[in-house]
DSSP file (Angstrom, degrees, kcal/mol; ACC not computed):
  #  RESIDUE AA STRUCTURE BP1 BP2  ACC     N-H-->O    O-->H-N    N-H-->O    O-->H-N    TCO  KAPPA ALPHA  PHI   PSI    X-CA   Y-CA   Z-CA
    1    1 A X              0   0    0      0, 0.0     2,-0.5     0, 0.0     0, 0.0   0.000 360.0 360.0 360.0 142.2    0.0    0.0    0.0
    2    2 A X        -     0   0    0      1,-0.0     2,-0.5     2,-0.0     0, 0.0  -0.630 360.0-144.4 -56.4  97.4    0.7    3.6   -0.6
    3    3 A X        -     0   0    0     -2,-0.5    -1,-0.0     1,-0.1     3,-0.0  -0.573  14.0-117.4 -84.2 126.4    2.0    5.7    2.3
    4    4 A X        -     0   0    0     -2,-0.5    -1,-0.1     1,-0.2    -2,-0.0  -0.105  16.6-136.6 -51.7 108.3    1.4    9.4    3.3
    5    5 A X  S    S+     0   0    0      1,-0.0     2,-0.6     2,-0.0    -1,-0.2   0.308  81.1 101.4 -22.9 -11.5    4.5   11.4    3.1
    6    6 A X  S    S-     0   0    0      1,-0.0     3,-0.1     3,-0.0    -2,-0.1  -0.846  79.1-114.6 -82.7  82.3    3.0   12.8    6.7
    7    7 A X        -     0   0    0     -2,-0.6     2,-0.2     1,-0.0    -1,-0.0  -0.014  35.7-116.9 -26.3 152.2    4.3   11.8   10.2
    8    8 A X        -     0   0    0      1,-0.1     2,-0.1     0, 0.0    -1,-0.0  -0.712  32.8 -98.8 -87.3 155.9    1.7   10.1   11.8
    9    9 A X        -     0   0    0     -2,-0.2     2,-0.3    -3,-0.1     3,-0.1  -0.455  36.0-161.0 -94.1 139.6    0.4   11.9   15.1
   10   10 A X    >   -     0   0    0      3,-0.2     3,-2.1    -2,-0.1    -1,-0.0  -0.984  12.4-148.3-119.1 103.2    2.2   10.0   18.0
   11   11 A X  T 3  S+     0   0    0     -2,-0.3    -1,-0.1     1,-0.3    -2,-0.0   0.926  98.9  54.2 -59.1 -35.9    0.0   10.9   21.3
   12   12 A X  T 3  S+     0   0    0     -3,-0.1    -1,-0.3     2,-0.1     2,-0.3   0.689  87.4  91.4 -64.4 -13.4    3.7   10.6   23.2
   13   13 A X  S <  S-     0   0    0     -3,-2.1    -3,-0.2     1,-0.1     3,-0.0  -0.713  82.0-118.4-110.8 131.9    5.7   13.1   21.0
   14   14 A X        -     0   0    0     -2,-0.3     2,-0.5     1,-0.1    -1,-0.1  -0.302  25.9-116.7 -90.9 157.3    5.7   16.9   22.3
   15   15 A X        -     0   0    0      1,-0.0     2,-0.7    -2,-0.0    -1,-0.1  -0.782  28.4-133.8 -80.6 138.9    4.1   19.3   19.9
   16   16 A X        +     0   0    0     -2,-0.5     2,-0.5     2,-0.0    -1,-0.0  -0.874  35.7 168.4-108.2  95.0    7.1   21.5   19.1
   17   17 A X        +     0   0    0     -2,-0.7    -2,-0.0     2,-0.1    -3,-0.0  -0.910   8.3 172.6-132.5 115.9    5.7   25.2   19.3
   18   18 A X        +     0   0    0     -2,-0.5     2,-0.1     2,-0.0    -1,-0.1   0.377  41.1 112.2-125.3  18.7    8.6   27.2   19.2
   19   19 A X        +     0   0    0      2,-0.0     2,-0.2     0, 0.0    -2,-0.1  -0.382  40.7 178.6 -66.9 147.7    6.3   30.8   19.0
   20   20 A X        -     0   0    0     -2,-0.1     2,-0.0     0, 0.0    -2,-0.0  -0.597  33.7-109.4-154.2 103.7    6.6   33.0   22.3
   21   21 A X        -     0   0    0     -2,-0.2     2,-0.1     1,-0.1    -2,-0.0  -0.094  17.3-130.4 -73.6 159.4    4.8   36.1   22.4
   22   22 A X        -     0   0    0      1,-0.1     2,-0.5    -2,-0.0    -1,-0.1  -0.384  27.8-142.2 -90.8 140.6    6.8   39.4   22.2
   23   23 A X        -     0   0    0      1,-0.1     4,-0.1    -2,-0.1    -1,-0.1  -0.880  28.5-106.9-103.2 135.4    5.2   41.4   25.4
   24   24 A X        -     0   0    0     -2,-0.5    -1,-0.1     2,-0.3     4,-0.0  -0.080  14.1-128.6 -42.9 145.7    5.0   45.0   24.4
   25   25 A X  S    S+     0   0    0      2,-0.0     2,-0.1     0, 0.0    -1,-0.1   0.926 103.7  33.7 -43.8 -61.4    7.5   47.9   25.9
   26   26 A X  S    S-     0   0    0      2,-0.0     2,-0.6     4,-0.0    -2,-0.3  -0.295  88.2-134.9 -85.6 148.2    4.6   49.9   26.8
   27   27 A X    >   -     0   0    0     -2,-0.1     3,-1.3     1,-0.1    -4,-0.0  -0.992  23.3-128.3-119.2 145.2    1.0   48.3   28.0
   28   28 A X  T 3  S+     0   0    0     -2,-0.6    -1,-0.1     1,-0.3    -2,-0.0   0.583 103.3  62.2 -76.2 -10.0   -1.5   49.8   26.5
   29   29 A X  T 3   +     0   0    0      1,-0.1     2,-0.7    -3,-0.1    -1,-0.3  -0.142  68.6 122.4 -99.8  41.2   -3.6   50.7   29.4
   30   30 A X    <   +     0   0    0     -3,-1.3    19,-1.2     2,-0.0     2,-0.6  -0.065  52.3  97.2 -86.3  55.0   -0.5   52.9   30.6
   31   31 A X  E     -a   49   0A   0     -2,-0.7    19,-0.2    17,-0.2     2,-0.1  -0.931  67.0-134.9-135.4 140.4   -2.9   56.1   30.6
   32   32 A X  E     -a   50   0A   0     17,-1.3    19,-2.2    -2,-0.6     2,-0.2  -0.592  23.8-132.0 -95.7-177.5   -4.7   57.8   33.4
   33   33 A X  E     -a   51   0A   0     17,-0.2     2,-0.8    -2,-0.1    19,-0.2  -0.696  23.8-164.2-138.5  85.5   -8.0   58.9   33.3
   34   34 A X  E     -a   52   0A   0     17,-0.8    19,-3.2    -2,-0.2     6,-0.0  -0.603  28.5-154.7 -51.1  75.6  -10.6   61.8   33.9
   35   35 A X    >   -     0   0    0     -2,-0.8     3,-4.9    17,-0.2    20,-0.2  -0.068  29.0 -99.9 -48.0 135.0  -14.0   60.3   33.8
   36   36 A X  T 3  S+     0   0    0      1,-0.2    -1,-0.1    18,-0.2    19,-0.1   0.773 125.6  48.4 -35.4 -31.5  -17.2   62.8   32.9
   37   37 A X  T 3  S+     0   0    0     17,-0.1    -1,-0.2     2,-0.0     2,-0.1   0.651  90.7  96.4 -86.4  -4.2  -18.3   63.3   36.3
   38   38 A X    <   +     0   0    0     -3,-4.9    17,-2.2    15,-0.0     2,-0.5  -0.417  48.7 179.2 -88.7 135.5  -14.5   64.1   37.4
   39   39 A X  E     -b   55   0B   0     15,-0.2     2,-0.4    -2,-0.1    17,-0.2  -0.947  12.6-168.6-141.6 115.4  -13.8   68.5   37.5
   40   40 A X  E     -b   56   0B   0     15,-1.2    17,-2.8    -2,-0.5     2,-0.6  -0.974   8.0-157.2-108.3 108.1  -10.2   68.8   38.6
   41   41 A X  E     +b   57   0B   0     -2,-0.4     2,-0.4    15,-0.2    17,-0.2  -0.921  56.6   2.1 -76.9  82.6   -9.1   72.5   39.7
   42   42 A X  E    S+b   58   0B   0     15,-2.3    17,-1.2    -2,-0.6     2,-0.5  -0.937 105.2  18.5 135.9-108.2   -5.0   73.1   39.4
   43   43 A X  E     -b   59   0B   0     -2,-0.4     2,-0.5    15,-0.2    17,-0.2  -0.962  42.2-177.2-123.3 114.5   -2.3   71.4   38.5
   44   44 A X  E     +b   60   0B   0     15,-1.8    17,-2.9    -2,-0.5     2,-0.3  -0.978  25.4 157.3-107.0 119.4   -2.5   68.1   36.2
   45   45 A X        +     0   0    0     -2,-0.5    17,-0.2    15,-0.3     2,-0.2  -0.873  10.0 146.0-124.5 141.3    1.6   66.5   35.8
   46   46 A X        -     0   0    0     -2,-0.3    17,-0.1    15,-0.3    19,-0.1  -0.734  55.2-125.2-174.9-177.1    2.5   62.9   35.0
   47   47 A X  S    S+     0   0    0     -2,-0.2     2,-0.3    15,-0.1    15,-0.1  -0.488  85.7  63.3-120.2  29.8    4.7   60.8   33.4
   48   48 A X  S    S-     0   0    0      1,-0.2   -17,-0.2    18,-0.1    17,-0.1  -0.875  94.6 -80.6-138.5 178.1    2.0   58.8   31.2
   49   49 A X  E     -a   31   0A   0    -19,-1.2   -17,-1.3    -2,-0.3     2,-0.3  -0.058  48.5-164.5 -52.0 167.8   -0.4   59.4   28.5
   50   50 A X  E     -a   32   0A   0    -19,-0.2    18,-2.2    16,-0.1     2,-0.4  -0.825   4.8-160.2-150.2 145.1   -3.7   61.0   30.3
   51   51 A X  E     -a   33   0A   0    -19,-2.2   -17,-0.8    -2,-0.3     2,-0.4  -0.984  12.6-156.6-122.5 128.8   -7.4   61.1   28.2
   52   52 A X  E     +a   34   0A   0     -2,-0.4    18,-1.8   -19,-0.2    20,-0.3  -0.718  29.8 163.8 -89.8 128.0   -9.5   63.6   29.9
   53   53 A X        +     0   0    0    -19,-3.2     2,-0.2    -2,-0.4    20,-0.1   0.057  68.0  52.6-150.8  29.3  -13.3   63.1   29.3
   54   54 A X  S    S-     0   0    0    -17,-0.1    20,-2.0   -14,-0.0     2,-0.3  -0.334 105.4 -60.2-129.7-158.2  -14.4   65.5   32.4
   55   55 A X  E     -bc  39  74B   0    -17,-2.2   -15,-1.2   -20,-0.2     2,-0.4  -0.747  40.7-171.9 -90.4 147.4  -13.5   69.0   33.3
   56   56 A X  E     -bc  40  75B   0     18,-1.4    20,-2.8    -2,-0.3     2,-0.2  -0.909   9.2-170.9-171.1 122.8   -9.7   70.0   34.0
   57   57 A X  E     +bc  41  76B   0    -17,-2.8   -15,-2.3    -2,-0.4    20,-0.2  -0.870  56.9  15.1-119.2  90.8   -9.2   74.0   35.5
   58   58 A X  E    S-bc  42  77B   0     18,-2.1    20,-1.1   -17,-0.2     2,-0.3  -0.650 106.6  -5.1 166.7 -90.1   -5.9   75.1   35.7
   59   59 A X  E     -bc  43  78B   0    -17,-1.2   -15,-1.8    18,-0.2     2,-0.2  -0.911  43.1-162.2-147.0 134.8   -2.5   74.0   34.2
   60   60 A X  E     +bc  44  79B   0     18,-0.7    20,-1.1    -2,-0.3     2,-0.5  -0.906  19.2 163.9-166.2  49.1   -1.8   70.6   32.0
   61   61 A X  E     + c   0  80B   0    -17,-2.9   -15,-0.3    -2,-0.2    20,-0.2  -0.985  18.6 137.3-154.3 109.2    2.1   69.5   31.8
   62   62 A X    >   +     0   0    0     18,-0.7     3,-0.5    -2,-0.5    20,-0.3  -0.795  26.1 171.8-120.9 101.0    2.8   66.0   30.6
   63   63 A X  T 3  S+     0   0    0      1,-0.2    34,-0.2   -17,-0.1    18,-0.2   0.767  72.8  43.3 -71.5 -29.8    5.8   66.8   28.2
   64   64 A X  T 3  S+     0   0    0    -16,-0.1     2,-0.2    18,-0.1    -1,-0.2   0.261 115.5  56.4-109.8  26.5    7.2   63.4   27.2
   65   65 A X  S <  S-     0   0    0     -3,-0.5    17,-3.1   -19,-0.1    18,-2.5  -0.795  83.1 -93.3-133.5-171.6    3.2   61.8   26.6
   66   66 A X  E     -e   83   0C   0     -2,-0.2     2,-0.2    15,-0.2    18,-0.2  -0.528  24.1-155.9 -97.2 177.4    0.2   62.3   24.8
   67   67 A X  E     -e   84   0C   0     16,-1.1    18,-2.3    -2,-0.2     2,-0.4  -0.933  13.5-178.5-132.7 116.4   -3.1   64.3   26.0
   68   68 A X  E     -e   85   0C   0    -18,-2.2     2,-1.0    -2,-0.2   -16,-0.2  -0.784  12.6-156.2-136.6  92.4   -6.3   63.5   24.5
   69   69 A X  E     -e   86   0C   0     16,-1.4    18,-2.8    -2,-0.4    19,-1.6  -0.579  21.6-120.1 -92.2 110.0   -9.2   65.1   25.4
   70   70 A X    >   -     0   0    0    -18,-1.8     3,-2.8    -2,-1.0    19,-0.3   0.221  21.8-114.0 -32.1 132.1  -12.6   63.3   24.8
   71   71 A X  T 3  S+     0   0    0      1,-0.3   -18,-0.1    17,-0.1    -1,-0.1   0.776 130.4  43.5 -57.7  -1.1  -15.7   64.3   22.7
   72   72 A X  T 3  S+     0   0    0    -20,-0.3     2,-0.4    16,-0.0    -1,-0.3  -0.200 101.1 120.4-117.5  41.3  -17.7   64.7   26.6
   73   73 A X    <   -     0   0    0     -3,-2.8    16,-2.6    -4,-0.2     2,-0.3  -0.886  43.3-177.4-101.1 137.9  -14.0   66.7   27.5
   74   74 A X  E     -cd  55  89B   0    -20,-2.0   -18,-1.4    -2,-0.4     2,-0.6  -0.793   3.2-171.0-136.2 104.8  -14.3   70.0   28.5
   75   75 A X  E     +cd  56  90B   0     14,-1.3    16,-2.5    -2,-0.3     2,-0.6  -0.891  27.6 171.4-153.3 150.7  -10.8   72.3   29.4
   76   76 A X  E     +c   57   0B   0    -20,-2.8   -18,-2.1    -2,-0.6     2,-0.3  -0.836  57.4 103.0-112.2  80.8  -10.1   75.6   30.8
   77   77 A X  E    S-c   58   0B   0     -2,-0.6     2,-0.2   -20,-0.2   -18,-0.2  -0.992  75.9-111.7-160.7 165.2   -6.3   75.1   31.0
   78   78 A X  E     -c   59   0B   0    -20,-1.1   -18,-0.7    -2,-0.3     2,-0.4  -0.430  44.8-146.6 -75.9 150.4   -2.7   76.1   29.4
   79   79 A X  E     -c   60   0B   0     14,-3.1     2,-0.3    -2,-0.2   -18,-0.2  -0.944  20.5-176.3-123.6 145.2   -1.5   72.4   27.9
   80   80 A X  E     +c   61   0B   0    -20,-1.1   -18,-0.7    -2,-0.4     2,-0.2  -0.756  31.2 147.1-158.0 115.0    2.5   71.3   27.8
   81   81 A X        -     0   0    0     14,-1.3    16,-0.4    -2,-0.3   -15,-0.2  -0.711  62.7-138.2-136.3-148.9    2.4   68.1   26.1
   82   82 A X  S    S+     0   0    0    -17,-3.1    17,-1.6     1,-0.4    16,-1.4   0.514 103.5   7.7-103.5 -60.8    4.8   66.1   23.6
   83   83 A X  E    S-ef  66  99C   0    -18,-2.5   -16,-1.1    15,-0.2    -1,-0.4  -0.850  70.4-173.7-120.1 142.2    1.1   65.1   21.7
   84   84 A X  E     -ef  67 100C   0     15,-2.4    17,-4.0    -2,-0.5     2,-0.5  -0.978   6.8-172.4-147.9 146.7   -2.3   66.3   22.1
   85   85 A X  E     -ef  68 101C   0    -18,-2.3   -16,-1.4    -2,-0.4     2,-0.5  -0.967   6.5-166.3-122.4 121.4   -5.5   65.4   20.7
   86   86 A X  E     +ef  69 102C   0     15,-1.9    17,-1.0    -2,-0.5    20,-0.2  -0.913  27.1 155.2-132.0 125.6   -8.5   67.2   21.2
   87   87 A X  S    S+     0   0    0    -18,-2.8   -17,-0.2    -2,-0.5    -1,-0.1   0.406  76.4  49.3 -91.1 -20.0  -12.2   65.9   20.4
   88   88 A X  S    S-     0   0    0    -19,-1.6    19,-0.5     1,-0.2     2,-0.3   0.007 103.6 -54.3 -80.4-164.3  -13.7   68.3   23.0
   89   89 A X  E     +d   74   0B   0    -16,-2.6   -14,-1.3   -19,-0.3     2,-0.3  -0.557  46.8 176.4 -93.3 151.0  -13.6   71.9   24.2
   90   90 A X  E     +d   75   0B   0     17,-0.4    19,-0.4    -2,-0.3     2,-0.3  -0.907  11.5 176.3-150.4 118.6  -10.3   73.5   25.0
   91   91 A X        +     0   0    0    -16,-2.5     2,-0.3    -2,-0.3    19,-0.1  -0.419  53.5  66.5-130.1  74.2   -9.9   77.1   25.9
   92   92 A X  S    S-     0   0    0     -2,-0.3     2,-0.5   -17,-0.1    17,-0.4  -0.919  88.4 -73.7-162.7-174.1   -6.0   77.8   26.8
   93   93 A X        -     0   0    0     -2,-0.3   -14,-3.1    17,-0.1     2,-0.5  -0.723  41.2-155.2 -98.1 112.7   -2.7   77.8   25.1
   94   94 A X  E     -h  112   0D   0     17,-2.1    19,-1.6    -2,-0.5     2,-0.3  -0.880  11.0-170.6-115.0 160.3   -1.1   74.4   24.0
   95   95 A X  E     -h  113   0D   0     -2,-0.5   -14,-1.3    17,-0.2     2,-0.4  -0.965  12.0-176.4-162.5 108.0    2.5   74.1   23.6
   96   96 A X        -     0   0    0     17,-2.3   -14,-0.3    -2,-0.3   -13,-0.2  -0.891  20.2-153.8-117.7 161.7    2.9   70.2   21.9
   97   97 A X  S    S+     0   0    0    -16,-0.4   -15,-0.2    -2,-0.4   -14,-0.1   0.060  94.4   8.2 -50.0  -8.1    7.1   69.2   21.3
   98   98 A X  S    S-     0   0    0    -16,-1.4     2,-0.4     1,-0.2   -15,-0.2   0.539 121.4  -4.9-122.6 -59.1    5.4   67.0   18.5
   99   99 A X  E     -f   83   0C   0    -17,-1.6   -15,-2.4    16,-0.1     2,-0.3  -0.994  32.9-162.9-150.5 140.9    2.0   67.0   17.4
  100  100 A X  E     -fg  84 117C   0     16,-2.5    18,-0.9    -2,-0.4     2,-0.3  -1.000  17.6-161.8-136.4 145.6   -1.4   68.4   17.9
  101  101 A X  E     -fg  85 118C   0    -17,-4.0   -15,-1.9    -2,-0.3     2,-0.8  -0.977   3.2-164.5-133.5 109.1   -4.4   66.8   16.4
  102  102 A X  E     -fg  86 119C   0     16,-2.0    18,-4.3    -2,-0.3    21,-0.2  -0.789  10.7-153.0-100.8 109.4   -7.7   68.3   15.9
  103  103 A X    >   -     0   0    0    -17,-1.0     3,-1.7    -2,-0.8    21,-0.2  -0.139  33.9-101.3 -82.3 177.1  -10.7   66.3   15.1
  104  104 A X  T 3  S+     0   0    0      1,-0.3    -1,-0.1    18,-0.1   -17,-0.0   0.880 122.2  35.2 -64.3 -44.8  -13.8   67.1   13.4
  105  105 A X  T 3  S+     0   0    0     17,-0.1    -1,-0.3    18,-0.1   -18,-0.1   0.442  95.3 105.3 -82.7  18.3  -15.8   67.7   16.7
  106  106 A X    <   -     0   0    0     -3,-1.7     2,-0.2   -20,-0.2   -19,-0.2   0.106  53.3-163.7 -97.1-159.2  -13.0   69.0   18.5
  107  107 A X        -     0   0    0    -19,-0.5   -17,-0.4    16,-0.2     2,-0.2  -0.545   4.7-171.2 153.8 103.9  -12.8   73.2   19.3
  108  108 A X  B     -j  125   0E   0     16,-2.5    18,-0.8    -2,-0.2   -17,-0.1  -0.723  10.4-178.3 -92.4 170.1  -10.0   75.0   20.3
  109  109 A X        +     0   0    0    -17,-0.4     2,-0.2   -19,-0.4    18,-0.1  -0.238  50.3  42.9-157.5  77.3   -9.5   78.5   21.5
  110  110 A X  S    S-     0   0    0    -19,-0.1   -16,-0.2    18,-0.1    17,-0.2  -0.921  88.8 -36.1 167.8 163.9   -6.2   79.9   22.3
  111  111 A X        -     0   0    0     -2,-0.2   -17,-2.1    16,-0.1     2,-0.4   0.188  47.2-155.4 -41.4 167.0   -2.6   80.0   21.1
  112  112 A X  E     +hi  94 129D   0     16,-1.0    18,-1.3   -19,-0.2     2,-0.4  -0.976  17.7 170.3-156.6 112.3   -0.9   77.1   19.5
  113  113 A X  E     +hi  95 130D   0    -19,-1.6   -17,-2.3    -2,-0.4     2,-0.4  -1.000  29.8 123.9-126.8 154.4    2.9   76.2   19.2
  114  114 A X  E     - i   0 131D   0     16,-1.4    18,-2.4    -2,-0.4     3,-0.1  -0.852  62.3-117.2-170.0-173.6    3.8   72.9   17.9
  115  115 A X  S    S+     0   0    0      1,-0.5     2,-0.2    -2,-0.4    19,-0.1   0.733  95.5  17.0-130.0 -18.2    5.8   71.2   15.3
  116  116 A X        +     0   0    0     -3,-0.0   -16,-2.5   -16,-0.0    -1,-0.5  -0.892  63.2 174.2-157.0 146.0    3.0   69.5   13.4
  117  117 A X  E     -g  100   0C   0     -2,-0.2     2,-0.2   -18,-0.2   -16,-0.2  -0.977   8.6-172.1-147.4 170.3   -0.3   70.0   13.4
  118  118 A X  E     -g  101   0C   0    -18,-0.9   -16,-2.0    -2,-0.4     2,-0.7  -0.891   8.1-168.3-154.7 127.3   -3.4   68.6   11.4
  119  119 A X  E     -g  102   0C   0     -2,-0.2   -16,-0.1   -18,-0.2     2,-0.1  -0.896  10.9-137.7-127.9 136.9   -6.9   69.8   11.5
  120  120 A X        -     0   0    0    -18,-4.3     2,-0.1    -2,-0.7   -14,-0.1  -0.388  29.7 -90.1-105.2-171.7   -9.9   68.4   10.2
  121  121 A X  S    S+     0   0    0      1,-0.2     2,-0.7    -2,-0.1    -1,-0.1  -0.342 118.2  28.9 -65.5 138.1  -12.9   69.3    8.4
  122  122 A X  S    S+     0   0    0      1,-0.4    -1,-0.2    -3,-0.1   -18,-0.1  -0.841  93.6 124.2 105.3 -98.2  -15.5   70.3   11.3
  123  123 A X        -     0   0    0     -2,-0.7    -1,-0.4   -21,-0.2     2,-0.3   0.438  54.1-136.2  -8.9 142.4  -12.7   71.4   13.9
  124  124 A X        +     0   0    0    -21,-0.2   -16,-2.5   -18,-0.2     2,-0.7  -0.947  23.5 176.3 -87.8 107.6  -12.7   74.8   15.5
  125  125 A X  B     +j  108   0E   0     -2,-0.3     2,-0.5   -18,-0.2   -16,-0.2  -0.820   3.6 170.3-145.3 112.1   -9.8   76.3   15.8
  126  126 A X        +     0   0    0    -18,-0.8     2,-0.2    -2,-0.7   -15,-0.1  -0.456  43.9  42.1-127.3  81.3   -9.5   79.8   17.2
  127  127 A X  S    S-     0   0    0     -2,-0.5     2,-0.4   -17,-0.2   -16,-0.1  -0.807  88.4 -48.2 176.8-175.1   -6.1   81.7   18.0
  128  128 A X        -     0   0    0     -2,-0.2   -16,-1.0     2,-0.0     2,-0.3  -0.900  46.3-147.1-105.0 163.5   -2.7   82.1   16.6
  129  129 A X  E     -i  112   0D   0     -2,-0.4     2,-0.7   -18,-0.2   -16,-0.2  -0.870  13.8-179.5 -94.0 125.0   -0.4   79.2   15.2
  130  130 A X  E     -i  113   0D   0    -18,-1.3   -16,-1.4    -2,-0.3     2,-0.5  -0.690  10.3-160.5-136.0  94.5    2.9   79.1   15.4
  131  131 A X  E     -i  114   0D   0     -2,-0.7     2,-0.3   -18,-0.2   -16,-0.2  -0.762  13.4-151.9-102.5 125.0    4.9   75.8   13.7
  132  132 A X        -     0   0    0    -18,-2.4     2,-0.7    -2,-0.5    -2,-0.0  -0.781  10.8-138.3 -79.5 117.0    8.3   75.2   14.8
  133  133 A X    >   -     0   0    0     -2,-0.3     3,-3.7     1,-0.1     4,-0.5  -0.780   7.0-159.4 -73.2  87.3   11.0   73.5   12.9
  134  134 A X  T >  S+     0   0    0     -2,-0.7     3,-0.7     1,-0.3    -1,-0.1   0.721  91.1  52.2 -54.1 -26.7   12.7   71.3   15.3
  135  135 A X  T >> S+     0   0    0      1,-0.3     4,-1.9     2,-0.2     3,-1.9   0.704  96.2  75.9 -76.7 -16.8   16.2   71.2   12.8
  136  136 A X  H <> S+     0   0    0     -3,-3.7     4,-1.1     1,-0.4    -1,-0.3   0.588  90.3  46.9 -83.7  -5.6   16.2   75.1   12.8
  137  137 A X  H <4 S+     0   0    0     -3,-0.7    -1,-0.4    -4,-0.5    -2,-0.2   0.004 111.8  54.2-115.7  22.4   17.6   75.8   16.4
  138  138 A X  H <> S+     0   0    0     -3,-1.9     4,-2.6     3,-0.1    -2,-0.2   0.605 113.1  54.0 -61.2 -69.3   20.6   72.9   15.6
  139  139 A X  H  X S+     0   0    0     -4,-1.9     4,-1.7     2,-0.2    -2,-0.2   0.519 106.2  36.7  45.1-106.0   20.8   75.2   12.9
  140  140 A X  H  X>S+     0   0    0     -4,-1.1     4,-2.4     2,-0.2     5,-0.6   0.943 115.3  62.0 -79.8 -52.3   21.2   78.7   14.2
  141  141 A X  H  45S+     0   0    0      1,-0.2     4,-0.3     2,-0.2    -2,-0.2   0.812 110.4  40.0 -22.4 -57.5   23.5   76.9   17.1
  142  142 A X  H >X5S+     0   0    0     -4,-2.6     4,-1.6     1,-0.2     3,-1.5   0.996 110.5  60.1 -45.5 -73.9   25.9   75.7   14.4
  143  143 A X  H 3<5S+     0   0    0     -4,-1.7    -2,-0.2     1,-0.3    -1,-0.2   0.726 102.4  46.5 -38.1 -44.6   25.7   78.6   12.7
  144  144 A X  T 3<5S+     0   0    0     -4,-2.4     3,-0.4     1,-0.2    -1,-0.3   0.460 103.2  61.9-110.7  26.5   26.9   80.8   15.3
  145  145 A X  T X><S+     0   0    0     -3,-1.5     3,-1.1    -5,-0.6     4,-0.9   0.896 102.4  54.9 -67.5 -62.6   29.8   78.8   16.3
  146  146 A X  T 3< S+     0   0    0     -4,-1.6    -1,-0.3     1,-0.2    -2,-0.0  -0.653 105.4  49.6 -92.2  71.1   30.9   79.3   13.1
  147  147 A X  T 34 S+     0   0    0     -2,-0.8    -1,-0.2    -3,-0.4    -2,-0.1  -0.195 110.8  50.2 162.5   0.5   30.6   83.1   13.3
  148  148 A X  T <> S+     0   0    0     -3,-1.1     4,-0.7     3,-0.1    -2,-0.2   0.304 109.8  52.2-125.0 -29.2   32.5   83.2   16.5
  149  149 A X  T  < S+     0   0    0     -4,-0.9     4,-0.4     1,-0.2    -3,-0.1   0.776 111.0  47.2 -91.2  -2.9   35.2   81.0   15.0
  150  150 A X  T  > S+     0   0    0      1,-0.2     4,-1.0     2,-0.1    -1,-0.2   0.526  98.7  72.3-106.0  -3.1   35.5   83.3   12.1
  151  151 A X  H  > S+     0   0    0      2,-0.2     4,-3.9     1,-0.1     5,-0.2   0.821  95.4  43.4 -55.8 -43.1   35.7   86.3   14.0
  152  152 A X  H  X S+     0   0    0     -4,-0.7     4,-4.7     1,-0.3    -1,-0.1   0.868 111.7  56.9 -85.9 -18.4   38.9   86.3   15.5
  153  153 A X  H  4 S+     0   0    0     -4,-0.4     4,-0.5     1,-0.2    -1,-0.3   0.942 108.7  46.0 -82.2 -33.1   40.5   85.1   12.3
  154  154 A X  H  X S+     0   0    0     -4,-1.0     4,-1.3     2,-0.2     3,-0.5   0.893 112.4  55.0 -69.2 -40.3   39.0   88.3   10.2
  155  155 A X  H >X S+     0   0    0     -4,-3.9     4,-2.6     1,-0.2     3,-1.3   0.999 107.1  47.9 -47.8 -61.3   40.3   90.5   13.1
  156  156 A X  H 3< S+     0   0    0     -4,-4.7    -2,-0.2     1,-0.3    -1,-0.2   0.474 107.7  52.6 -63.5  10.5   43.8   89.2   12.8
  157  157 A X  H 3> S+     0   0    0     -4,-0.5     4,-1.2    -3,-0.5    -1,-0.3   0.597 113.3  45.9-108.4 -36.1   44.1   89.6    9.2
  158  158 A X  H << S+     0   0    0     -4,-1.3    -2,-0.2    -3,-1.3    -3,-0.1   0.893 109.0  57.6 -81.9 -29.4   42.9   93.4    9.6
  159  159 A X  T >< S+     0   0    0     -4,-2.6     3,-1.7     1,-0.2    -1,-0.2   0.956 104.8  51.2 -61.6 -37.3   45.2   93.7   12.2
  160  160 A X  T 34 S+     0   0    0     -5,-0.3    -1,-0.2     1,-0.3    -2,-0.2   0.932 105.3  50.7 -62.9 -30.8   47.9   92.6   10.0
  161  161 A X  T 3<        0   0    0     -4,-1.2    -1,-0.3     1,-0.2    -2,-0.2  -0.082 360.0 360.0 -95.2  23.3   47.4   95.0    7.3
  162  162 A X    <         0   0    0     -3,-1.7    -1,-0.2    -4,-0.0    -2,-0.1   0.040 360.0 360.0 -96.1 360.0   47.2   98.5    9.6
């Protein structure tokens, strides 16, 4: 008879599963949280992501996360974040070191510096803008370096010639 090219299943022989799954850097529920009923008065810092879907009064400052404020989000504060996302109300000055993202139902109102921004169709956006070019202050730094090193050598060449 003709056999199948196929071990046959041996109940004794371990199944050889050599997959192990790769556990993320990050977990994805590393974000706090401001629930609708929550109205926080002062000073919001941390060192994670935070999505706001309550009221926030005061001051804002996670610099190395995002901030993403919720279509039921409503805040009357200055923002310092690396990213912010707003789907709510906002009435302050945000300040992003990467990106700010404004969705259709979102509504700002106050100043804006950043490095990217993107606003969609719908969004409110009411203030000035001010986009930063992160390479341009390497830049001027270089630049006057080499304007300090070329000084002394253009003096001593006029000194030679009086």
């Amino acid at each position: 008879m003709l056999q199948s090219p196929e071990p046959k299943y041996s109940p004794n022989a371990a199944p050889t599963n050599s997959y192990t799954p790769v556990k993320p850097a990050t977990s994805p529920m590393d974000q706090a949280n401001i629930g609708r009923s929550l109205v926080i008065k002062g000073e919001v810092t941390g060192a994670e992501s935070l999505f706001i879907d309550g009221r926030v009064e005061g001051t804002i400052s996670f610099p190395d996360n995002r901030v993403t404020i919720g279509r039921n989000g409503n805040v009357a504060a200055n923002i310092i974040a690396k990213e912010v996302v707003i789907m709510g109300k906002v009435q302050g000055n945000v300040e992003c070191a990467d990106r700010l993202d404004i969705r259709s139902e979102g509504l700002l109102s106050g100043d804006v510096i950043t490095h990217r921004i993107s606003v969609e169709e719908g969004a409110i956006l009411k203030g000035g803008v001010e986009v930063r070019n992160p390479e341009k202050k390497d830049q001027k730094t270089q630049a006057q370096g080499q304007n300090k090193q070329e000084a002394p050598k253009a003096m001593a060449a006029t000194a030679g010639n009086a």
